[in-house]
Structures are given as C-alpha cells and as structure tokens.
SEMI-719837 format. One record per residue (C-alpha): residue in one letter; x, y, z. Coordinates in steps of 0.1 Angstrom, whole numbers, padded with zeros to 4 digits, always signed. Example, Ala and Ser with C-alpha at 12.3 -4.5 7.8 and 13.67 -1.06 7.14 Angstrom:
BEGIN
A+0123-0045+0078S+0137-0011+0071
This chain:
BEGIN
X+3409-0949+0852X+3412-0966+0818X+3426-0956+0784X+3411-0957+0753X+3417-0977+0723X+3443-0952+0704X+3462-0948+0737X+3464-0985+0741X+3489-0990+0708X+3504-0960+0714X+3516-0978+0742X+3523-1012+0726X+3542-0996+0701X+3564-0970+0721X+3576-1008+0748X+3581-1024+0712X+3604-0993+0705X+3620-0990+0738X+3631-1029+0739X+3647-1026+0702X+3665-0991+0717X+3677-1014+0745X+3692-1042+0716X+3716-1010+0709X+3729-1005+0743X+3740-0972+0762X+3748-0952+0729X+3713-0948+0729X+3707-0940+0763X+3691-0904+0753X+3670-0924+0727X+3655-0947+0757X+3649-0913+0777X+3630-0899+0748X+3607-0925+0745X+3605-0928+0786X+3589-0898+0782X+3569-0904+0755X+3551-0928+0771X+3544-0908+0801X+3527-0882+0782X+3508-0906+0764X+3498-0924+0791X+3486-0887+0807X+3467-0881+0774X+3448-0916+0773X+3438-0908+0808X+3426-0875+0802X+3402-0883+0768X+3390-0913+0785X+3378-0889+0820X+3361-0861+0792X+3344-0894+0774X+3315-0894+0797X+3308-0860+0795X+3313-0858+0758X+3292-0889+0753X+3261-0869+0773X+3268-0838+0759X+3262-0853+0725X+3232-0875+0736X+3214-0843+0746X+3208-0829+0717X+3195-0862+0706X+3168-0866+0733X+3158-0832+0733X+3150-0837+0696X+3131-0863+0701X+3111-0850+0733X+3106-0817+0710X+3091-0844+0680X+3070-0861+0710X+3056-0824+0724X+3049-0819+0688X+3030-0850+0681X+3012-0847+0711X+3000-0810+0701X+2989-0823+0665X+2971-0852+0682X+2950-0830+0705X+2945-0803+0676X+2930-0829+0655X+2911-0839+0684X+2895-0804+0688X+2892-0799+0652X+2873-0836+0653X+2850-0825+0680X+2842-0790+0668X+2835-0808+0632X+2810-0827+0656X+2795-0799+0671X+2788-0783+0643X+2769-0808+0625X+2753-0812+0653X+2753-0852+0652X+2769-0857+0691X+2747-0864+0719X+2757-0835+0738X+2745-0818+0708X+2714-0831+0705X+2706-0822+0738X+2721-0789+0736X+2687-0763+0728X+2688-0740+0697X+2646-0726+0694X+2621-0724+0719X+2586-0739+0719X+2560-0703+0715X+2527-0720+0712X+2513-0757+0704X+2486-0762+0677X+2481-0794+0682X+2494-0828+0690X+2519-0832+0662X+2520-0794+0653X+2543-0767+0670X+2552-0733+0667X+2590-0722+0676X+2612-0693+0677X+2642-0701+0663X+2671-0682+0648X+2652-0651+0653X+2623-0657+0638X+2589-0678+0639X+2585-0710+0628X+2557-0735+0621X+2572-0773+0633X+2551-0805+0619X+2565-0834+0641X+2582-0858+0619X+2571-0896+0612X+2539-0896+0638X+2503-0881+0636X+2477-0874+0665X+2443-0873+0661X+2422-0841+0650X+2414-0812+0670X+2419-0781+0643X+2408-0799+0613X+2382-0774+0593X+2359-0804+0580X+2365-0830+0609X+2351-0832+0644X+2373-0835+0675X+2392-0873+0669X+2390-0893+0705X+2422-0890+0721X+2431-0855+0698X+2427-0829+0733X+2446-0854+0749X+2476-0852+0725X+2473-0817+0727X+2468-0816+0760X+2501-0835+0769X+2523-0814+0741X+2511-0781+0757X+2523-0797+0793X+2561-0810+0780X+2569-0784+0755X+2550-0753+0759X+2576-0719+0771X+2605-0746+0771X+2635-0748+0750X+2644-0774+0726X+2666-0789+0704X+2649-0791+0669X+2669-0815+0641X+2651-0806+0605X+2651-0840+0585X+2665-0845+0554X+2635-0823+0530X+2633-0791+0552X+2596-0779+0547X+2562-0794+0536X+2542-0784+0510X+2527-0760+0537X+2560-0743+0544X+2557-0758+0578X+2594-0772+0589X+2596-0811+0588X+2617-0822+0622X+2624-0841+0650X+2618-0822+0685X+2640-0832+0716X+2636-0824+0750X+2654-0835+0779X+2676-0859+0754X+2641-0878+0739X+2622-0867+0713X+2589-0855+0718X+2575-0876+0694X+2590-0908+0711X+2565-0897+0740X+2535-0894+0726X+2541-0926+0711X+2547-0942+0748X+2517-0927+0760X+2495-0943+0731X+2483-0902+0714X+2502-0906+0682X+2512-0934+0659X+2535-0936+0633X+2529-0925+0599X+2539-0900+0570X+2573-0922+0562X+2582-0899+0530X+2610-0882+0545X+2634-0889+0572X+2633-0922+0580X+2665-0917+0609X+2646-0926+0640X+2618-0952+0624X+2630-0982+0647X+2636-0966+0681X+2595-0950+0670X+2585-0986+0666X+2598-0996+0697X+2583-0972+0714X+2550-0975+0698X+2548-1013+0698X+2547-1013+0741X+2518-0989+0739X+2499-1011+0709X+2502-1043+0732X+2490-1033+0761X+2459-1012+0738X+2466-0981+0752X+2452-0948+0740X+2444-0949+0705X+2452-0985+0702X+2423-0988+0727X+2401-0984+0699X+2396-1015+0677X+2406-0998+0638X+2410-0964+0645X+2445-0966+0641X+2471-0984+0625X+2513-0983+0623X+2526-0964+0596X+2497-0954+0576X+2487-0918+0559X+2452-0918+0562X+2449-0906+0593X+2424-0922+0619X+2395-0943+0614X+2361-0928+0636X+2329-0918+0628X+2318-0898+0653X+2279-0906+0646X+2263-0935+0631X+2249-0927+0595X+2210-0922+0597X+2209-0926+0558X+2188-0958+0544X+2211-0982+0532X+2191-0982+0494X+2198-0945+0490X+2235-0951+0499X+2241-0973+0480X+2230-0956+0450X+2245-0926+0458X+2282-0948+0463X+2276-0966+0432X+2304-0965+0404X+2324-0953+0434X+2357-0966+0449X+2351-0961+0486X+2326-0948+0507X+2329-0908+0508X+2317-0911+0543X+2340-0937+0553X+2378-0939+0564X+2399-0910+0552X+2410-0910+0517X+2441-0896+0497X+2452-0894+0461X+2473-0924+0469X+2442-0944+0472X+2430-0937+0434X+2444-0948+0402X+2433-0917+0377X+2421-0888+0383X+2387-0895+0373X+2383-0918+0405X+2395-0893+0429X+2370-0866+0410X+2342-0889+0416X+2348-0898+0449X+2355-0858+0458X+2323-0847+0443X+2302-0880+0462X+2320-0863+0498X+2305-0828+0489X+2335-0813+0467X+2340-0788+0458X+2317-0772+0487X+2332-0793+0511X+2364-0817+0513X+2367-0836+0543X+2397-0864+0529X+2410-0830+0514X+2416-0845+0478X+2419-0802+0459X+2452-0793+0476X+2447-0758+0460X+2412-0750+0463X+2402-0753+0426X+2374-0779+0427X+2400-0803+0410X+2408-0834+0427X+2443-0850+0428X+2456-0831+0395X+2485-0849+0392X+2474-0884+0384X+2466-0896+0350
C-alpha cells in the first residue's frame, strides 16, 4: 500500500503543523487532537486513491486500445477491399493468367490452318489467327500448299467443339470483317503450336505485336531443326506477307516467249506471291496484274474489290 504524491505533503505539512502546535504546549492540546485526526483521514484517503489507481489507469487505457484495434480492423477491411477491387479490375480486363485461361467462345468449325469460326457472345464469329500464316488449302486461284492439310488437319484435332479463350488484339477486325486475335487453349495459344510443329510461320506484323518474341521462340526450334515448312528450302521465311514460296509444277513455257511476255515487268507473274507492297505506283502493280491474267484471274490478289484495278491506292 503506497500513497500518492498529494497525500505525501499533505502529510509533511500536517507533522510540520503538529510540531509547531507542540512549541505551544497543553493550551493547545485540542489543536494537536485536531490535526491527530487529520492525518489519519488523510492517510485513509491517500490509501484509498492509490488502491482505485490501477483500475482507473485501465479503465482509461481501454478506450484507447479499443480505438486503436477498431482503426486496425478498419485498415485491415480497406486493405482487403482494395484488394478485391484490384483483382476484379484484373479480371475484367482480362490481363491475369487465370484469365487468360478462363474460356469466353467456343471453336464451331475450322477453315483452315490460321482461320476459325467461333461462337462467342451469342453470336458467330470469323477468327483470323493473329501474327502467323499456314499454307493454302481454300485459296480460289491457288493449289493445295505442301504442309496446308496438315495445318488444318492439326487445328481441327486441338480446337474443333472445344472452348477457348479468344484475346482480340489491339485493331479488332480485318478488312474482311474477320476478328484479328490471339486463340488460347489449355493456357498456350494456338498459334504458339503450330509454330512448334513447323505448319505456320510468322507473318502479318501490322497489328498486335504482344506475343512477337515468345512466337519467335517458338518458331526458331522448329526452323533449326527444318521441320515442316522449314523442310523446304525457300518456301518459307520469318515474318514475311507474301505468303509461301511453291510452284506446284514446273513451267512448260520456252524461256524466249517468257521472257517476252515478263518484259518491262517487275517480277515474274508466275513466280513468288506478290502484294501492293512490292510495287512503287500503280502502274507497276497494273502491269504485273494484267501479265498474271487480271482481271480474269488474280492469283497474288492485287483488285481487293473486284474492279479490274490493281492496288488503287498507290500513286
């Protein structure tokens, strides 16, 4: 038991009192009573404030930690809420792994190796494969490309009935209205396997660039080892438009009349595929579109729209 400060020179004070009462002798006698008792009392009240301290001191310590649990709960709520909100921003855009695994259309029919058809949001959709090509199997003025059924072949067996997570790239549709997008299926793309298996190679890079490198990676493995259309010496090459190099047939045509039919001409119209990127006017794509058998017939298909005018928009 223990007083407090206060009671302590309460005390002091009251013995200082009590020897100065004593100077004065018995005349005072009631006086040294008084303060007898005083000091009792005081000595009863120091003890009592000192017991109640403890409980005082907790008592106003409580609030205290229960404010600061209560800012700590809180805290701990905002954390996790920004958490979810973080997640679900995730989700939405649809940039997570999880997501990207996570199937939104399903694969309806293939058309050919780098062409799909999915239902999607309710509704059919045309899919060209982004950033890859596979050889020919549908084209109107080309024969079957080696390597084209196989492609095909192996899309029809990994995607056909199955659902899939298709990611549009950055411009949504082709000039064909066809979506432009990458196709993933159990976490890879689609066109990531093709490109291990040697049926496709990279090309078209006009769009969405996003998943060039891990393509090239992919694609370099089967190019070593000269497997599938790598197997081929010049039929294909990394990242170009004009599709694959093959004649199916040796040209029976004399040399001479070649020649003269060529002359004045850029390229041979029989030759490797052709686009407008390949001319500087539009006078040398004409040329070269009527030598192929345009506007009858346009096998490097040069008149987008049908009109028997080659690449209209150069100079």
């Amino acid at each position: 038991m223990g007083l407090n400060e206060g009671s302590v020179l309460a005390v002091i004070f009251l013995i200082g009192l009590l020897l100065v009462v004593n100077l004065f002798g018995n005349q005072l006698l009631f006086a040294r009573k008084y303060v007898a008792i005083s000091v009792i009392l005081i000595l009863l009240a120091g003890c009592g404030t000192e017991s109640s301290s403890p409980s005082d001191s907790k008592e106003n310590n409580q609030p205290a930690e229960e404010t600061e649990n209560g800012t700590n709960t809180q805290e701990t709520n905002e954390n996790k809420q920004t958490t979810n909100d973080k997640t679900s921003e995730e989700d939405n855009n649809g940039n997570t792994q999880n997501n990207t695994k996570s199937p939104n259309a399903t694969v309806t029919r293939v058309i050919d190796g780098d062409t799909i058809e999915i239902s999607m949001n309710g509704k059919n959709e045309d899919v060209r494969l982004l950033l890859i090509d596979t050889p020919e199997t549908v084209h109107p003025s080309k024969p079957v490309e080696p390597f084209g059924k196989a492609a095909s072949q192996f899309v029809k067996d990994k995607l056909t009935g199955e659902k899939v997570r298709v990611k549009v790239g950055k411009e949504e549709r082709d000039k064909y209205g066809r979506l432009l997008a990458y196709v993933f299926i159990n976490g890879e793309t689609i066109q990531e396997k093709l490109l291990r298996q040697g049926l496709a190679r990279t090309a078209y890079l006009y769009n969405d660039l996003t998943m060039l490198d891990e393509f090239h990676t992919v694609q370099s493995k089967a190019k070593n080892n000269d497997q599938g259309v790598w197997s081929i010496p010049g039929y294909a090459h990394v990242d170009h438009n004009h599709g694959f190099h093959y004649q199916d047939e040796p040209s029976s045509e004399p040399t001479e009349d070649k020649n003269r039919e060529t002359s004045g001409l850029l390229y041979d119209p029989s030759g490797p595929d052709r686009d407008c990127g390949d001319f500087d006017t539009h006078q040398q794509a004409q040329d070269f579109y009527e030598a192929a058998g345009g506007p009858q017939k346009d096998p490097h298909r040069l008149d987008g729209d049908g009109e028997g005018v080659a690449c209209d928009s150069l100079p």
